[in-house]
PDB file of N, CA, C, O and CB in Angstrom:
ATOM      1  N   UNK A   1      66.740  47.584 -16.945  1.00  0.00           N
ATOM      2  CA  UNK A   1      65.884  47.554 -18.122  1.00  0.00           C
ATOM      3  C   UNK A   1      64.404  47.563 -17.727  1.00  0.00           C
ATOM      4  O   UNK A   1      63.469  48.054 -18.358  1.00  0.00           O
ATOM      5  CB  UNK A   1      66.200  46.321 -18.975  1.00  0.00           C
ATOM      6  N   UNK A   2      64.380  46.826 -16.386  1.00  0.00           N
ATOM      7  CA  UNK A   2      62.690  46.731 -16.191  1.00  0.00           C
ATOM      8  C   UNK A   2      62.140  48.277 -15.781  1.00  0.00           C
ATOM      9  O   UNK A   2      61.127  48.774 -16.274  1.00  0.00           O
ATOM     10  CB  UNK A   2      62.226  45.499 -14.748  1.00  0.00           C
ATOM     11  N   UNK A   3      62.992  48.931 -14.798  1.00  0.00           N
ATOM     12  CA  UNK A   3      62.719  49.964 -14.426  1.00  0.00           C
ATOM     13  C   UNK A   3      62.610  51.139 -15.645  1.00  0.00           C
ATOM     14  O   UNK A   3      62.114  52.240 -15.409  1.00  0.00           O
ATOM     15  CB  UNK A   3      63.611  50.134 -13.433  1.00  0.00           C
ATOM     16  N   UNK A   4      63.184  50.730 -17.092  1.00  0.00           N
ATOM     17  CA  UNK A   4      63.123  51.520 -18.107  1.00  0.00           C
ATOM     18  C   UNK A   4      61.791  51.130 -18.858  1.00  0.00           C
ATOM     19  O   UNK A   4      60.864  51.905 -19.094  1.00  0.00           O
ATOM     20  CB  UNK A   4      64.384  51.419 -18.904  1.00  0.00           C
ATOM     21  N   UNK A   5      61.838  50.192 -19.092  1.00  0.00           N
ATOM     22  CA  UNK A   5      60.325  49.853 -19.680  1.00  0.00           C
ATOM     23  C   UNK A   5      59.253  50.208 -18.846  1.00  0.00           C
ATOM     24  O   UNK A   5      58.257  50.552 -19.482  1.00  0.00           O
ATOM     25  CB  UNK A   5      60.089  48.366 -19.941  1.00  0.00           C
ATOM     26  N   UNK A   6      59.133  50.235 -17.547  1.00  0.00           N
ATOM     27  CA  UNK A   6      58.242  50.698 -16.824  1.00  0.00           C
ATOM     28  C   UNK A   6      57.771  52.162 -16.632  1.00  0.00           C
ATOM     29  O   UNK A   6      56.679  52.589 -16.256  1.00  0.00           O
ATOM     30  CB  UNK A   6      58.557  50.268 -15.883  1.00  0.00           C
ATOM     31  N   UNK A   7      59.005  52.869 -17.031  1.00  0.00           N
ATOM     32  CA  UNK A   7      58.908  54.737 -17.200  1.00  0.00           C
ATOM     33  C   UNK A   7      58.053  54.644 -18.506  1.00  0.00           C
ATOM     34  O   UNK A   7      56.881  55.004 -18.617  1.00  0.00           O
ATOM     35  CB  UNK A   7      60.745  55.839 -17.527  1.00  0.00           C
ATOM     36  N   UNK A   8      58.874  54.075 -19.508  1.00  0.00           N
ATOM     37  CA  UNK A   8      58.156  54.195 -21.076  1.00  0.00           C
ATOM     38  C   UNK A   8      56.666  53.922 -21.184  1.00  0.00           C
ATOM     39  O   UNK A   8      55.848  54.693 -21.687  1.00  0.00           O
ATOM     40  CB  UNK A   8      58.810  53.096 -22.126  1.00  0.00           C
ATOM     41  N   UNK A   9      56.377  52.577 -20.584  1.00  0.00           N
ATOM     42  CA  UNK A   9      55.127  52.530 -20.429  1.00  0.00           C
ATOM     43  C   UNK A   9      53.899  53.816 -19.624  1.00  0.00           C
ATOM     44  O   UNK A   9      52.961  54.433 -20.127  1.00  0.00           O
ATOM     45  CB  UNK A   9      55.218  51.333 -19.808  1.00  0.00           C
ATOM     46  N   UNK A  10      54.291  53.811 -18.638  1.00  0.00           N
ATOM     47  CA  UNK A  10      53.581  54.616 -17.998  1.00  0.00           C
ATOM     48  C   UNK A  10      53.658  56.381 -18.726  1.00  0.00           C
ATOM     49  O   UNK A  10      52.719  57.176 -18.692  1.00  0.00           O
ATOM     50  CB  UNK A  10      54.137  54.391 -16.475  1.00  0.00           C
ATOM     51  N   UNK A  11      54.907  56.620 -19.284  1.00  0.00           N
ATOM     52  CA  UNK A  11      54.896  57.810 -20.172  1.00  0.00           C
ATOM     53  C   UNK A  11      54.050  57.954 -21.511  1.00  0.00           C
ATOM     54  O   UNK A  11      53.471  58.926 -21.997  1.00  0.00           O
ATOM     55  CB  UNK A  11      56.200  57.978 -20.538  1.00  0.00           C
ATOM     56  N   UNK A  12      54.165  56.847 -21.864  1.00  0.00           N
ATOM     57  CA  UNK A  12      53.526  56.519 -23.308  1.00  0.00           C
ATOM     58  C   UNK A  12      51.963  56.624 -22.821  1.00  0.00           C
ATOM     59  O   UNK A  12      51.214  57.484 -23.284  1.00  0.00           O
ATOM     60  CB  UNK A  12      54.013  54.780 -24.053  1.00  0.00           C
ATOM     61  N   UNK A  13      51.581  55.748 -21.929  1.00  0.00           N
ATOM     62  CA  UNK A  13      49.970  55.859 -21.504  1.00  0.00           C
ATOM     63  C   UNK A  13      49.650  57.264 -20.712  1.00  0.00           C
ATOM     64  O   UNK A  13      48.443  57.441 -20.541  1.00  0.00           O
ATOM     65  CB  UNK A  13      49.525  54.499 -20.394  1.00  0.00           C
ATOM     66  N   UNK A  14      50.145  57.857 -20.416  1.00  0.00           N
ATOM     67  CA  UNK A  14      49.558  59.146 -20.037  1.00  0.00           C
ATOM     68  C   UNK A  14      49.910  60.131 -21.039  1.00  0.00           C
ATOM     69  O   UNK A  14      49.213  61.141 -20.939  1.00  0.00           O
ATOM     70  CB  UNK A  14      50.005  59.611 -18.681  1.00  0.00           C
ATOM     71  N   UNK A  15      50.806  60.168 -22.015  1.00  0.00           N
ATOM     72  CA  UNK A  15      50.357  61.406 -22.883  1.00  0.00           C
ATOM     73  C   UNK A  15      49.258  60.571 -24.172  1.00  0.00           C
ATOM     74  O   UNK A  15      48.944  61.038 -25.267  1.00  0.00           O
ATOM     75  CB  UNK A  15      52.049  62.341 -23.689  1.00  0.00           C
ATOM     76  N   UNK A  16      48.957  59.572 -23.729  1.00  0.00           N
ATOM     77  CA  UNK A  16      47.726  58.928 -24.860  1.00  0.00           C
ATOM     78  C   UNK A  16      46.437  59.420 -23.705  1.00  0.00           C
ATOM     79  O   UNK A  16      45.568  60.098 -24.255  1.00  0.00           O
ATOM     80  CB  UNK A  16      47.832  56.618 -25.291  1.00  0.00           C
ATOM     81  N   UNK A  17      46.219  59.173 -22.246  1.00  0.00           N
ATOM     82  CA  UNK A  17      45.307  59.849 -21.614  1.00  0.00           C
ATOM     83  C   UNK A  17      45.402  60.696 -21.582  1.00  0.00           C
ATOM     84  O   UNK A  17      44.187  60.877 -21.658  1.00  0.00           O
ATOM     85  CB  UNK A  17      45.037  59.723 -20.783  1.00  0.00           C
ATOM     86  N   UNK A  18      45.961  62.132 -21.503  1.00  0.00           N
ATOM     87  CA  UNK A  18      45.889  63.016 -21.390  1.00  0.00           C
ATOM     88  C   UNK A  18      45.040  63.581 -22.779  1.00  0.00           C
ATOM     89  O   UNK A  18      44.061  64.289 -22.542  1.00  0.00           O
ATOM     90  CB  UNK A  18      47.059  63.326 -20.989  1.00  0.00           C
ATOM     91  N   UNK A  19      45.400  63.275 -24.323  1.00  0.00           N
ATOM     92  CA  UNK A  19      45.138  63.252 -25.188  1.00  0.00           C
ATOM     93  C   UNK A  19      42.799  63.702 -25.053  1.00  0.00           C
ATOM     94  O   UNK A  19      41.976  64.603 -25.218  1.00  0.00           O
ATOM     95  CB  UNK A  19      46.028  61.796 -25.652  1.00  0.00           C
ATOM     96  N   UNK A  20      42.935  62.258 -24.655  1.00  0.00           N
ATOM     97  CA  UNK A  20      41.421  62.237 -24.929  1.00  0.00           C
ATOM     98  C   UNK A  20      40.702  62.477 -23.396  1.00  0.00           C
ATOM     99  O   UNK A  20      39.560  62.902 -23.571  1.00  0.00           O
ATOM    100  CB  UNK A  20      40.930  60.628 -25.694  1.00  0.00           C
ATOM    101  N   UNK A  21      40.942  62.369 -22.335  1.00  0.00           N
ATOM    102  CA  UNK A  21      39.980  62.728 -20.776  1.00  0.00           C
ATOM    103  C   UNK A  21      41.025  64.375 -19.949  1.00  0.00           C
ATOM    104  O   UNK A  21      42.127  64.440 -19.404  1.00  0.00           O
ATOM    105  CB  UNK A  21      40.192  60.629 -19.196  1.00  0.00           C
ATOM    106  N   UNK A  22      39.916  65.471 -20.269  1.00  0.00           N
ATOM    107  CA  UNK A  22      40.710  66.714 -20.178  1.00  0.00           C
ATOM    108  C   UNK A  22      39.809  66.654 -18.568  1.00  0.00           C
ATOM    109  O   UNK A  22      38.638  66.742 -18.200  1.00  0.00           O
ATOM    110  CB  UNK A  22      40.479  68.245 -21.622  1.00  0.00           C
ATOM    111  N   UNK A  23      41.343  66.424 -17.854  1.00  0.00           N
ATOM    112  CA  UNK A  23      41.303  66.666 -16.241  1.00  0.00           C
ATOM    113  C   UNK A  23      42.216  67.703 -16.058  1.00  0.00           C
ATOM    114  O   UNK A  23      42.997  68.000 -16.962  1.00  0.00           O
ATOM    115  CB  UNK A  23      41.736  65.381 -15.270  1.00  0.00           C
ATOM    116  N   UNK A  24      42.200  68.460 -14.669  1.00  0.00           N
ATOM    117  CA  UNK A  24      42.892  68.880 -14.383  1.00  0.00           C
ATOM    118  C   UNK A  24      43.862  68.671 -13.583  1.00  0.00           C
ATOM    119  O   UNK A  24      43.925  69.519 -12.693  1.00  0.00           O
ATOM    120  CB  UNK A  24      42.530  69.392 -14.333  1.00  0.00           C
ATOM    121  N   UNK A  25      44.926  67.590 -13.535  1.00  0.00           N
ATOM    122  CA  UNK A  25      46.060  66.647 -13.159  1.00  0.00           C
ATOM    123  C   UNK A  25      46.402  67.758 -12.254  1.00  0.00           C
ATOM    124  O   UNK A  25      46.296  67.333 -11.104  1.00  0.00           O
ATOM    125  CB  UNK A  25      47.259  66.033 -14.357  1.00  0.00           C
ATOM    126  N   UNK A  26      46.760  68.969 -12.264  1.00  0.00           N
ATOM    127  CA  UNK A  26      47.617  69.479 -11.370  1.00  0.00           C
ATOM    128  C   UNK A  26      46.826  69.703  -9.928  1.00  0.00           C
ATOM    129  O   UNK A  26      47.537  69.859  -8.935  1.00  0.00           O
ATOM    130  CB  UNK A  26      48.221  70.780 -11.989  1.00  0.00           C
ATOM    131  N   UNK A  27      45.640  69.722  -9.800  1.00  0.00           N
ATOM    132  CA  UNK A  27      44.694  69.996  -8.619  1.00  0.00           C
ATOM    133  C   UNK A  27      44.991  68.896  -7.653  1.00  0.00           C
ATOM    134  O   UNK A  27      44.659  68.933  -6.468  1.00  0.00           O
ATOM    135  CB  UNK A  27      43.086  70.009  -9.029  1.00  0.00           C
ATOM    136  N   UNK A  28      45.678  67.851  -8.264  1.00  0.00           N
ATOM    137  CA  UNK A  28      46.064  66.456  -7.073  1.00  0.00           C
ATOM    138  C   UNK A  28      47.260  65.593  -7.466  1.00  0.00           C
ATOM    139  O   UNK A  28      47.103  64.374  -7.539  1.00  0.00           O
ATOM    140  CB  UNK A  28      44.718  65.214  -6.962  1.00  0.00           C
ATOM    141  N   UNK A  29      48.521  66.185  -7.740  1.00  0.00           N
ATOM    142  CA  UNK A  29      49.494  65.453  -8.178  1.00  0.00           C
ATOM    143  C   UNK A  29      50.076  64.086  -8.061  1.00  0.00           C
ATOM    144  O   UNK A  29      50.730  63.393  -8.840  1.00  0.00           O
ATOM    145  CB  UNK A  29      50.132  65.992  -7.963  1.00  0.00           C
ATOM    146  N   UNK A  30      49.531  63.870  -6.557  1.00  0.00           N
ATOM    147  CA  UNK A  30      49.608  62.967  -5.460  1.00  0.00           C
ATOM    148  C   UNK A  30      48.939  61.776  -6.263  1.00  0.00           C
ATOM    149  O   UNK A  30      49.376  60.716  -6.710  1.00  0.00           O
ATOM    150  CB  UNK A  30      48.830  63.488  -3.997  1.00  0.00           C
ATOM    151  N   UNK A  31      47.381  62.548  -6.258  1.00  0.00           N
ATOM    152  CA  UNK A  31      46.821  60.950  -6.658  1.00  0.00           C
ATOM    153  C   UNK A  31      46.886  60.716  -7.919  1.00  0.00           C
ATOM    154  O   UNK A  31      46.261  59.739  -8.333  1.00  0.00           O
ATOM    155  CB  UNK A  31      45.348  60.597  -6.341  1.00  0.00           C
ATOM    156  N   UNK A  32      47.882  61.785  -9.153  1.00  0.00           N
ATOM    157  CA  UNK A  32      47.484  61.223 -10.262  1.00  0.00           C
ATOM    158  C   UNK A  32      48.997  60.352 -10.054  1.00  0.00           C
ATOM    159  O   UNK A  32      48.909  59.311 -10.704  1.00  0.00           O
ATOM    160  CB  UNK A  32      47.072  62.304 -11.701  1.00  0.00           C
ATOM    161  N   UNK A  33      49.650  60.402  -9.716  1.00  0.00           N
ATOM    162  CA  UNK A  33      51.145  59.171  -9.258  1.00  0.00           C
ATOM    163  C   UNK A  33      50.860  58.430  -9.178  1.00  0.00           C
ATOM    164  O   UNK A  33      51.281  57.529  -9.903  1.00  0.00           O
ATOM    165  CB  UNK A  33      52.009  59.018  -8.191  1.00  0.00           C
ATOM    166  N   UNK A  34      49.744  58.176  -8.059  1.00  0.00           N
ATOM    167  CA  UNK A  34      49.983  56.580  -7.468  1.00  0.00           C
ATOM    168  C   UNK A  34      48.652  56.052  -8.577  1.00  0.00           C
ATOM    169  O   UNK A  34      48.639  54.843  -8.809  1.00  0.00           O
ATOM    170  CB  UNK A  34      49.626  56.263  -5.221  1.00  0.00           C
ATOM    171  N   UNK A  35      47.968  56.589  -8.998  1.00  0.00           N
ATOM    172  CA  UNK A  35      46.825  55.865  -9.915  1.00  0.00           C
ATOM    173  C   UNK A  35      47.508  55.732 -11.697  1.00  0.00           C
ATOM    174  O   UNK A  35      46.961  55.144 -12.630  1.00  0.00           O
ATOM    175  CB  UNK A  35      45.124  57.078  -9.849  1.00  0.00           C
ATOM    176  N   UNK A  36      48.650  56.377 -11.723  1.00  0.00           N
ATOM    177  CA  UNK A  36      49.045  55.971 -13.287  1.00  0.00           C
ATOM    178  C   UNK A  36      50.311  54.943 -12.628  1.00  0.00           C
ATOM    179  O   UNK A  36      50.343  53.902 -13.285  1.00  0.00           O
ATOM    180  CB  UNK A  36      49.678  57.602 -14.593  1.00  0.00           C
ATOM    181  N   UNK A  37      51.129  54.951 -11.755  1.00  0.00           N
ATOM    182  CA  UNK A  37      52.182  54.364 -11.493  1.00  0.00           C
ATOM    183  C   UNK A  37      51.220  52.922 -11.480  1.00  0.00           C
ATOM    184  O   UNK A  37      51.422  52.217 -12.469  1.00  0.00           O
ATOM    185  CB  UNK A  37      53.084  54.966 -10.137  1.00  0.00           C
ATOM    186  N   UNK A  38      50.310  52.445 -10.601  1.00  0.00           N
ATOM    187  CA  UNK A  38      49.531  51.250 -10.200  1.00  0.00           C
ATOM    188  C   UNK A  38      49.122  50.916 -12.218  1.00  0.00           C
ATOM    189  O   UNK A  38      49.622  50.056 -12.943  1.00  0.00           O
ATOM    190  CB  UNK A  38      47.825  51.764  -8.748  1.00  0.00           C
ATOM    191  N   UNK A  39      48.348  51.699 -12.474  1.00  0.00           N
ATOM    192  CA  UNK A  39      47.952  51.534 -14.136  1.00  0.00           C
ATOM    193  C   UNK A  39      48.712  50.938 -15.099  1.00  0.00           C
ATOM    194  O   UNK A  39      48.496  49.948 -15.798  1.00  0.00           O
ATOM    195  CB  UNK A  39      47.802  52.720 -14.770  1.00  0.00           C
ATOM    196  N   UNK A  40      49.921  51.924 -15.007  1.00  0.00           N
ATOM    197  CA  UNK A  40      51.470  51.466 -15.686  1.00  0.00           C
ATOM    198  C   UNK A  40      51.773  49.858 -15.645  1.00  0.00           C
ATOM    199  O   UNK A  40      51.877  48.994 -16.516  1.00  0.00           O
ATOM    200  CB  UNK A  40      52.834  52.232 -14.723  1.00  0.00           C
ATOM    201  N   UNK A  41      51.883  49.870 -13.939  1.00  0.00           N
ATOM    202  CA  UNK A  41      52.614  48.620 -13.768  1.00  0.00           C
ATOM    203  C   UNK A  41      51.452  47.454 -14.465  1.00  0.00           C
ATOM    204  O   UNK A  41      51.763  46.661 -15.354  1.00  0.00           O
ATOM    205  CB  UNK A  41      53.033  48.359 -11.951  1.00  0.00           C
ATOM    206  N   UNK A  42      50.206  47.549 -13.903  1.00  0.00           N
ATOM    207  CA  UNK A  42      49.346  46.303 -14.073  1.00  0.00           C
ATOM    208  C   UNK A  42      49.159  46.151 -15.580  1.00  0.00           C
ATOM    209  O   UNK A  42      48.862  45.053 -16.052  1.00  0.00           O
ATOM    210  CB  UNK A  42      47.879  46.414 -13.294  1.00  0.00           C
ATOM    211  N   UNK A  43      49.360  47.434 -16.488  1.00  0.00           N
ATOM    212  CA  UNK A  43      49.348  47.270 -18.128  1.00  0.00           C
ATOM    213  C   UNK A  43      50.751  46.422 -18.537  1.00  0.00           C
ATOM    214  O   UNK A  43      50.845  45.563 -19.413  1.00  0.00           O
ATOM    215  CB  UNK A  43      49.354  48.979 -18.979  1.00  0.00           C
ATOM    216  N   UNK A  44      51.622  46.832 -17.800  1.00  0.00           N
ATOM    217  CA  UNK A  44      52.580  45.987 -18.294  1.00  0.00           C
ATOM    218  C   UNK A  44      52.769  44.709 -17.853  1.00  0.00           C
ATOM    219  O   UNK A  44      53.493  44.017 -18.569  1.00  0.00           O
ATOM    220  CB  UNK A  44      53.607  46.499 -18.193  1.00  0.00           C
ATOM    221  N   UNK A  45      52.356  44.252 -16.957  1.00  0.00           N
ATOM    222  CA  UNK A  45      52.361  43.218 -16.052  1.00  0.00           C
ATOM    223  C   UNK A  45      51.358  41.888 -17.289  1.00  0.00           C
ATOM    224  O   UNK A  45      51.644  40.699 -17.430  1.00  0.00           O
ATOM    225  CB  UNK A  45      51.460  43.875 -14.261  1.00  0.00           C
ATOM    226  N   UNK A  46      50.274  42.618 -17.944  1.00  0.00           N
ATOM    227  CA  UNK A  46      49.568  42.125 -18.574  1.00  0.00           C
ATOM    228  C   UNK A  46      50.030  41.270 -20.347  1.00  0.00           C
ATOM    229  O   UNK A  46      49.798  40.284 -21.047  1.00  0.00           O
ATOM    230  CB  UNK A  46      48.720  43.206 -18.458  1.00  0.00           C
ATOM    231  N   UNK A  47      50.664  42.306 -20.297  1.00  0.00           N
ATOM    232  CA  UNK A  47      52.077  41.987 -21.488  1.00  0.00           C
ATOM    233  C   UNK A  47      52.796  41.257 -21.577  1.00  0.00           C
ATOM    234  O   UNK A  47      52.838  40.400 -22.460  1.00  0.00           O
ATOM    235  CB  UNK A  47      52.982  42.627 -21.649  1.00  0.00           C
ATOM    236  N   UNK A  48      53.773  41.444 -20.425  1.00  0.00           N
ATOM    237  CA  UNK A  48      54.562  40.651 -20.088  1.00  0.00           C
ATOM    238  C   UNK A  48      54.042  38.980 -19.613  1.00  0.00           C
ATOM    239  O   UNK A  48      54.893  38.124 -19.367  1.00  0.00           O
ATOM    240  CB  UNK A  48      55.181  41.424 -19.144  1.00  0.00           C
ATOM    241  N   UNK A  49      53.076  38.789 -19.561  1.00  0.00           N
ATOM    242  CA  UNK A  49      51.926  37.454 -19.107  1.00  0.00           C
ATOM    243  C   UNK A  49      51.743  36.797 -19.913  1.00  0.00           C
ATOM    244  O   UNK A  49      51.737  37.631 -20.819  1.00  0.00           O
ATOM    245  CB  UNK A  49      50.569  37.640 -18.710  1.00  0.00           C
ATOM    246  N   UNK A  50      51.553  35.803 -20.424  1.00  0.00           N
ATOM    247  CA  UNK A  50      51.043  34.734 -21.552  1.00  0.00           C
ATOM    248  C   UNK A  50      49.346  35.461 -22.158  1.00  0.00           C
ATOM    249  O   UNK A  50      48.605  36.020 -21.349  1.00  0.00           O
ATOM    250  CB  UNK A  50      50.816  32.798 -20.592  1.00  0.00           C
ATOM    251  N   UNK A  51      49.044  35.348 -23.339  1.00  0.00           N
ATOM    252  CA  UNK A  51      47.413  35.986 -23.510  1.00  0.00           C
ATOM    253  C   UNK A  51      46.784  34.677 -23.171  1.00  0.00           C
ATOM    254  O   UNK A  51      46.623  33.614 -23.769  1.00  0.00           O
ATOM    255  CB  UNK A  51      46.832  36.670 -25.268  1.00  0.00           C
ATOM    256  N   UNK A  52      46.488  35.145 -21.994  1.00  0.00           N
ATOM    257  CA  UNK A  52      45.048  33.862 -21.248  1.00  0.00           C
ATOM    258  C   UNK A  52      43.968  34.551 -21.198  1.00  0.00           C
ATOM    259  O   UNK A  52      43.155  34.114 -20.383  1.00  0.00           O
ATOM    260  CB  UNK A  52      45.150  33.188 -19.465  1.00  0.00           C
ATOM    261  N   UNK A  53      43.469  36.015 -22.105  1.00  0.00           N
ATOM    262  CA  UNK A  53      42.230  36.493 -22.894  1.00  0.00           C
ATOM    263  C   UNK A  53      41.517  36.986 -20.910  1.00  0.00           C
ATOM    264  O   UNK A  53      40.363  36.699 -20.594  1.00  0.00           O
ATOM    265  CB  UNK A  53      41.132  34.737 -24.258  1.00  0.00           C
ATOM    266  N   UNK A  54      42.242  37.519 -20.168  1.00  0.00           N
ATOM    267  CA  UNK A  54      42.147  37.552 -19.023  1.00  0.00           C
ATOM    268  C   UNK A  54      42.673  39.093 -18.222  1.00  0.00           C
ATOM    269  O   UNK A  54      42.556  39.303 -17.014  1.00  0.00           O
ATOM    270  CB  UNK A  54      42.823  36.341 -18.709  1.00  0.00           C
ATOM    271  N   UNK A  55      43.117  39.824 -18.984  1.00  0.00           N
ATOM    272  CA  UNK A  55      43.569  41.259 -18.876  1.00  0.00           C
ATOM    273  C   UNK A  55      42.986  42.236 -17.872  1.00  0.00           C
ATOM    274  O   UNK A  55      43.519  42.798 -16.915  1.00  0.00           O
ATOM    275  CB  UNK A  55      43.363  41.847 -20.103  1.00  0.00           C
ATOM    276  N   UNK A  56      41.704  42.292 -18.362  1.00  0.00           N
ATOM    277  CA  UNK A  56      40.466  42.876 -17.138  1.00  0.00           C
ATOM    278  C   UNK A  56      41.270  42.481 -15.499  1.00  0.00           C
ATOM    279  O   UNK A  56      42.112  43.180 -14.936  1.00  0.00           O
ATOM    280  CB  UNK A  56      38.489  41.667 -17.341  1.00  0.00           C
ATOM    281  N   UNK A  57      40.785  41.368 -15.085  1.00  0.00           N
ATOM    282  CA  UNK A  57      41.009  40.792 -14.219  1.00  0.00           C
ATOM    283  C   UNK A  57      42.524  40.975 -13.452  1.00  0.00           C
ATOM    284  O   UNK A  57      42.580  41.203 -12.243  1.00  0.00           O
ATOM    285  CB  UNK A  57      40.666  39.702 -14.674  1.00  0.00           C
ATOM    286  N   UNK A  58      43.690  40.852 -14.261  1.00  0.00           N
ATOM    287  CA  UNK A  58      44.767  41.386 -13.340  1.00  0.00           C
ATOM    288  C   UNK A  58      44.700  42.741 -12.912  1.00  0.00           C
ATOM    289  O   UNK A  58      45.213  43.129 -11.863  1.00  0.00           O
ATOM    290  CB  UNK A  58      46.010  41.262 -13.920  1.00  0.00           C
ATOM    291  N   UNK A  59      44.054  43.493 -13.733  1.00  0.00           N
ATOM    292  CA  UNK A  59      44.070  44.878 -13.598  1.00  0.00           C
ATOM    293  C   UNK A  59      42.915  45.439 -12.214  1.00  0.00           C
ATOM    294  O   UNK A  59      42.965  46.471 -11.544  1.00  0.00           O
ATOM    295  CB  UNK A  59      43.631  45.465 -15.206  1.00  0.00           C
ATOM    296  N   UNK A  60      41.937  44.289 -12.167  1.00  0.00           N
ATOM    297  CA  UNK A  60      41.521  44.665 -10.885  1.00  0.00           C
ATOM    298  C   UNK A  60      42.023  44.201  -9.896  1.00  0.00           C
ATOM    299  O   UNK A  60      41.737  44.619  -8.774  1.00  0.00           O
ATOM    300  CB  UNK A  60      40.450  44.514 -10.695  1.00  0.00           C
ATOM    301  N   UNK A  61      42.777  43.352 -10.088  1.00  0.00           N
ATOM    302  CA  UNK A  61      43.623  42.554  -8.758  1.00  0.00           C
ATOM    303  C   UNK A  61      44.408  43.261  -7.950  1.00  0.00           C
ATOM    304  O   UNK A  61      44.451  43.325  -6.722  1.00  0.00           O
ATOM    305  CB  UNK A  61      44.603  41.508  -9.152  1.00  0.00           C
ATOM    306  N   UNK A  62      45.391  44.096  -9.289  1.00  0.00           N
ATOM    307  CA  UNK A  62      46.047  44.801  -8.405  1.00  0.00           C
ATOM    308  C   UNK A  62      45.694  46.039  -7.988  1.00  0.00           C
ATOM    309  O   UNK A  62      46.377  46.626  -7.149  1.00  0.00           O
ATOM    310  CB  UNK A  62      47.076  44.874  -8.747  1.00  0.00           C
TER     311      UNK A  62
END
């Protein structure tokens, strides 16, 4: 289940980025993986957390 919520998430947030910042994703496939996979996880990670009004901050952690 975690590994399913974790696709959804990260699917759901990139066709919402893709939406509004027009890059050209295919010029580096590589790094758009590991920078939405890292994104994904730390958005959900944030969710899944108690709201301690602190969101920013995990997201630079990891």
């Amino acid at each position: 289940m975690q590994c399913f919520l974790q696709y959804l998430g990260k699917y759901a947030f990139m066709k919402r980025a893709t939406r509004f910042w027009k890059v050209p994703w295919q010029t580096n496939p590589n790094l758009l993986n590991k920078w939405h996979l890292k994104f994904a996880c730390a958005y959900l990670n944030t969710q899944e957390s108690s709201p301690s009004g602190t969101p920013l901050k995990r997201l630079q952690d990891g």
